[in-house]
C-alpha positions in Angstrom: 0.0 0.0 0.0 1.3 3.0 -0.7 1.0 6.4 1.9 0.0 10.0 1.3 3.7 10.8 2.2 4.7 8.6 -1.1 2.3 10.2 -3.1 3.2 13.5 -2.1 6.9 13.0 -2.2 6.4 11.7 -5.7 4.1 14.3 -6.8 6.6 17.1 -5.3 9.2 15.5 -7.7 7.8 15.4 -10.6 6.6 18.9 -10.3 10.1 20.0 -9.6 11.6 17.9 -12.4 9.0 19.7 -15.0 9.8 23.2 -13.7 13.5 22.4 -14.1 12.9 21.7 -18.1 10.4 24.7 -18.7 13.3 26.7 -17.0 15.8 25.2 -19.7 13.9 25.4 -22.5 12.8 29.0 -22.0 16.5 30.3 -21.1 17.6 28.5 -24.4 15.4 31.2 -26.0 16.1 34.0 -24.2 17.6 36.5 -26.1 21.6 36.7 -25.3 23.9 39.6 -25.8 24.6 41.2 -29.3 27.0 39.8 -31.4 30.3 41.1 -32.8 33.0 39.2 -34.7 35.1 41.0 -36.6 37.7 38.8 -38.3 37.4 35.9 -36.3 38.7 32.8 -37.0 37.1 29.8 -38.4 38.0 27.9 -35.7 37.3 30.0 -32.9 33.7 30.8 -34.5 33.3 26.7 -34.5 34.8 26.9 -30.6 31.9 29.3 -29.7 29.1 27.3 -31.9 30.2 24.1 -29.9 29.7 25.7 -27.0 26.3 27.3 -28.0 24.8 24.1 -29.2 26.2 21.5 -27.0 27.2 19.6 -30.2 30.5 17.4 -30.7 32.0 18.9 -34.0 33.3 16.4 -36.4 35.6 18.9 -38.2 37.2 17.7 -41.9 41.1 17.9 -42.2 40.1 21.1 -44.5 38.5 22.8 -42.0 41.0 21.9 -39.6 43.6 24.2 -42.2 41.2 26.6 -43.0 42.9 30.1 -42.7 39.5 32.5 -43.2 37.9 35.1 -40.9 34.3 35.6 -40.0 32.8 39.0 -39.5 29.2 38.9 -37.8 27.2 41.6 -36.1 24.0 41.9 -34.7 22.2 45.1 -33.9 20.5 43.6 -30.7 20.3 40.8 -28.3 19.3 37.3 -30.4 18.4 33.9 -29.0 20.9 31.1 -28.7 18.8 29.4 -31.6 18.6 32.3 -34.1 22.5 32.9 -33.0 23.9 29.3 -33.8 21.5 29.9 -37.5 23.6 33.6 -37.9 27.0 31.2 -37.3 26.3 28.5 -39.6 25.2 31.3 -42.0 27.8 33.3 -41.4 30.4 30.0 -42.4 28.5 28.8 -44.9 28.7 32.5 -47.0 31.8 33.9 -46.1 34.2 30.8 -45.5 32.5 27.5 -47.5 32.1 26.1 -44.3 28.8 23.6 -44.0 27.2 22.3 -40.6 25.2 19.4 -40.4 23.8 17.4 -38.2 24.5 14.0 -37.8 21.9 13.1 -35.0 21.0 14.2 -31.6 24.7 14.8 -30.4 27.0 15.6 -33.6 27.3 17.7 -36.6 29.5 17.6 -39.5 31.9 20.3 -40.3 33.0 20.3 -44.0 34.5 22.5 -46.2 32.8 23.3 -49.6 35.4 24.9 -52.1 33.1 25.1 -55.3 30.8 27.7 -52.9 31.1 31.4 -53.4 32.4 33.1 -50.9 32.0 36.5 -49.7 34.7 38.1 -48.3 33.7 39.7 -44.6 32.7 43.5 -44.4 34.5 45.9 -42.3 31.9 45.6 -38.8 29.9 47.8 -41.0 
């Protein structure tokens, strides 16, 4: 048989568990500071992404050798989702590096030398 102080214990548990991930998931959204790279490196951009999305980074031997700068900017706070889409944006156009995900835990960091590139502005 099972008491009211089970129950209750139980109950007080779950309850705390669910307020713990409604905290998480709404700090994940909140917006974060501006952003301002100015010639950054690749691989420091990838450093700060990793940390962002919690994902391992699989990086090619390319990337790895990659010797290109970022430049990104942002007028205003932005969420850590819209920031980690301004990164891989910001790779993708200005150094022919592509993210993708492999599955819950890892993405794919390749280097895509056919792409245009465009060369960073001046913080502009």
């Amino acid at each position: 048989m099972v008491s009211t102080y089970n129950i209750m214990k139980r109950t007080f548990l779950l309850l705390f568990a669910t307020l713990c991930l409604c905290a998480c998931a709404v700090s994940a959204q909140q917006p974060q500071s501006p952003l301002s790279f100015i010639n950054t490196p690749v691989q420091k951009i990838l450093t700060i992404y990793q940390h962002f999305s919690g994902l391992e980074l699989v990086q090619s031997s390319d990337v790895k050798k990659l010797n290109k700068t970022i430049t990104l900017k942002t007028n205003g706070p932005v969420s850590t989702a819209d920031t980690l889409k301004l990164m891989e944006q910001a790779l993708l156009l200005q150094a022919g590096v592509v993210i993708s995900r492999l599955d819950e835990h890892r993405a794919s960091v390749t280097y895509n030398d056919a792409l245009p590139i465009i060369p960073p502005g001046d913080g502009d």
